[in-house]
C-alpha positions as CSV (number, residue, x, y, z in Angstrom):
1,X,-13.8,-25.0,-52.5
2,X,-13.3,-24.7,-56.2
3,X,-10.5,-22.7,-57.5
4,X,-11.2,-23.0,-61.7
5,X,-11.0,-26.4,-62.5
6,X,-9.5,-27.8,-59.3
7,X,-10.5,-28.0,-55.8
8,X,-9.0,-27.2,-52.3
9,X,-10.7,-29.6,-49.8
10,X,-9.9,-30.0,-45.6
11,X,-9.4,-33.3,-44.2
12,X,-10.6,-34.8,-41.9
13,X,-7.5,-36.8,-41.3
14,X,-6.5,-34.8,-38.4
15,X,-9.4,-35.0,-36.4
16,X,-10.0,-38.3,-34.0
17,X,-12.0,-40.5,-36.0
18,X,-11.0,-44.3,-36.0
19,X,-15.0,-45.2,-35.4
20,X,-18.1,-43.8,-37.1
21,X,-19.6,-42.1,-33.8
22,X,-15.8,-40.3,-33.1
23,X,-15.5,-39.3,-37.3
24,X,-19.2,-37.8,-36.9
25,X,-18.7,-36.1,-33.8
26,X,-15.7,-34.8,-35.5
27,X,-17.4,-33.5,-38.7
28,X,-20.5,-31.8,-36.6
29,X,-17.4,-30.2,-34.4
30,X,-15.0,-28.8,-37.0
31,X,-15.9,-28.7,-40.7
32,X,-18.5,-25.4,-39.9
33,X,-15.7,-23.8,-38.0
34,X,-13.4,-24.5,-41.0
35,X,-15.7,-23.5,-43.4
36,X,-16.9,-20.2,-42.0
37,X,-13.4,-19.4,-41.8
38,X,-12.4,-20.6,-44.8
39,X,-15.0,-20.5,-47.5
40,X,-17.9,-18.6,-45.7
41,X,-19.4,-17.8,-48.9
42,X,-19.1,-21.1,-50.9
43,X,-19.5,-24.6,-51.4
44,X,-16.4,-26.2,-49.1
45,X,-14.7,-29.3,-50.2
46,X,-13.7,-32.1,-47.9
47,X,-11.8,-34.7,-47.5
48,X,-13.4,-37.4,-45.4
49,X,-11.1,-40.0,-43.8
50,X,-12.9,-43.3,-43.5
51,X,-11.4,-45.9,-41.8
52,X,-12.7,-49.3,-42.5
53,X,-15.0,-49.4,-39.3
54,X,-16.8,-46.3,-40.2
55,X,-17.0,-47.4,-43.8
56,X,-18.8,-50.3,-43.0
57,X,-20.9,-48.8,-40.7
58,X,-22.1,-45.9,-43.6
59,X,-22.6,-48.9,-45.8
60,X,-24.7,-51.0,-43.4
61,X,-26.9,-47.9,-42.7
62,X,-28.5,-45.8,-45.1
63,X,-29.7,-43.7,-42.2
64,X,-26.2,-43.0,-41.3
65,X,-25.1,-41.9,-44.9
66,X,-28.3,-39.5,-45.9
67,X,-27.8,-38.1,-42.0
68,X,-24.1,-36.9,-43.5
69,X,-25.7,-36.2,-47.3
70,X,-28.1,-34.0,-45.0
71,X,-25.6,-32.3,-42.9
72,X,-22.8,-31.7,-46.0
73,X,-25.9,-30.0,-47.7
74,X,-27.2,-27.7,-44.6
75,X,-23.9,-27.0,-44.5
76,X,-22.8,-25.9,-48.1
77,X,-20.1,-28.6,-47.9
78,X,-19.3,-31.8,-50.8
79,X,-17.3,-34.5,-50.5
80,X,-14.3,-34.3,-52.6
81,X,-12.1,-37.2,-51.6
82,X,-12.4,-40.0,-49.4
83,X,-8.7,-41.3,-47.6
84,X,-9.1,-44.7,-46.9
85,X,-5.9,-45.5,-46.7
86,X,-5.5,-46.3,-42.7
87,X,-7.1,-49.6,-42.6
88,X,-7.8,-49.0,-38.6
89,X,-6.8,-47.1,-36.0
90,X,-5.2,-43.8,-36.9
91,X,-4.9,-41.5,-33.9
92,X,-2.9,-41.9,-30.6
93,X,-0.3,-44.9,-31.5
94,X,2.7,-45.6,-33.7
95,X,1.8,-47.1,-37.1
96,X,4.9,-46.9,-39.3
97,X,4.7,-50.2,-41.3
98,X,1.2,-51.4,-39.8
99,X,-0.4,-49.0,-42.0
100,X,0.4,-51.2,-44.6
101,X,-1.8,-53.9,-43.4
102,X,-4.0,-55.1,-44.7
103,X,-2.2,-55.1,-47.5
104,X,-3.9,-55.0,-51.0
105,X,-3.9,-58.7,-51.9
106,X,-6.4,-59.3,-49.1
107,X,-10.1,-59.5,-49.2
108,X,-10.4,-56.8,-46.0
109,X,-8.5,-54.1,-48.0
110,X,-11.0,-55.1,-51.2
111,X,-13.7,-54.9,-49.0
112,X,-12.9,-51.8,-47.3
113,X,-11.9,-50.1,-50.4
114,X,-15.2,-50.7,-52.2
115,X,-17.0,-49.8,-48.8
116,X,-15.1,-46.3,-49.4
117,X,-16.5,-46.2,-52.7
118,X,-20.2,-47.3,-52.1
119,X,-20.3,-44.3,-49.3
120,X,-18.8,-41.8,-51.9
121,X,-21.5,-43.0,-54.5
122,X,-24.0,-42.3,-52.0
123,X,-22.9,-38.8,-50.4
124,X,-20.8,-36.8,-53.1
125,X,-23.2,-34.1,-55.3
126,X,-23.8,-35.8,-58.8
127,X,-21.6,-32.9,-60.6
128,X,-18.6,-34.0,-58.3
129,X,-16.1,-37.5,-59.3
130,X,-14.7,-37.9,-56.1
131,X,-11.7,-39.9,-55.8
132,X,-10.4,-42.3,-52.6
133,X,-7.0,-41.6,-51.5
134,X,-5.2,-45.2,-51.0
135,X,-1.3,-44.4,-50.2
């Protein structure tokens, strides 16, 4: 949701969603409750946490992606922000330092992080510059 300049998004962060099937299941469940009782009458901002298992699977399937694209629009919902800073699993252990790893010398967090940025490329509206949250 845009407020002036700026823009108040939800995340999806705290939602199960270490896999691509769990993060979609997740979106289809509670962004439209969010939205209709946040921003029932405009364009809702989110914040879409990818870990690097969904990212890759958005990337390897241009079905998957323009399946989101389609449900963000029906929806009256944009992509604001990616988090992709949880390389893997998020929910339902302890992380502390292992959410450090992979760390940003190695070619996985590269990798992941440019997955993150193909998907945004692909799904954000054109007048949106959405950003990827990486600490």
């Amino acid at each position: 949701m845009r407020i002036g300049e700026d823009h108040l998004t939800y995340s999806t962060l705290v939602h199960p969603g270490d896999t691509w099937e769990q993060m979609w299941q997740s979106v289809q469940t509670y962004l439209p409750a969010v939205k209709a009782r946040v921003s029932p009458n405009d364009p809702f901002g989110v914040c879409l946490r990818l870990s690097a298992a969904s990212a890759k699977t958005l990337v390897e399937s241009p079905q998957e992606r323009a399946r989101l694209r389609e449900f963000l629009l029906e929806n009256d919902m944009y992509v604001y922000t990616a988090n992709a800073f949880v390389y893997g699993n998020f929910k339902n252990q302890r992380i502390k330092e292992q959410v450090y790893e992979p760390d940003w010398r190695s070619e996985e967090r590269t990798e992941y992080t440019k997955n993150v940025a193909s998907v945004l490329a692909d799904i954000a509206p054109e007048d949106v510059s959405p950003s990827i949250q990486s600490a």
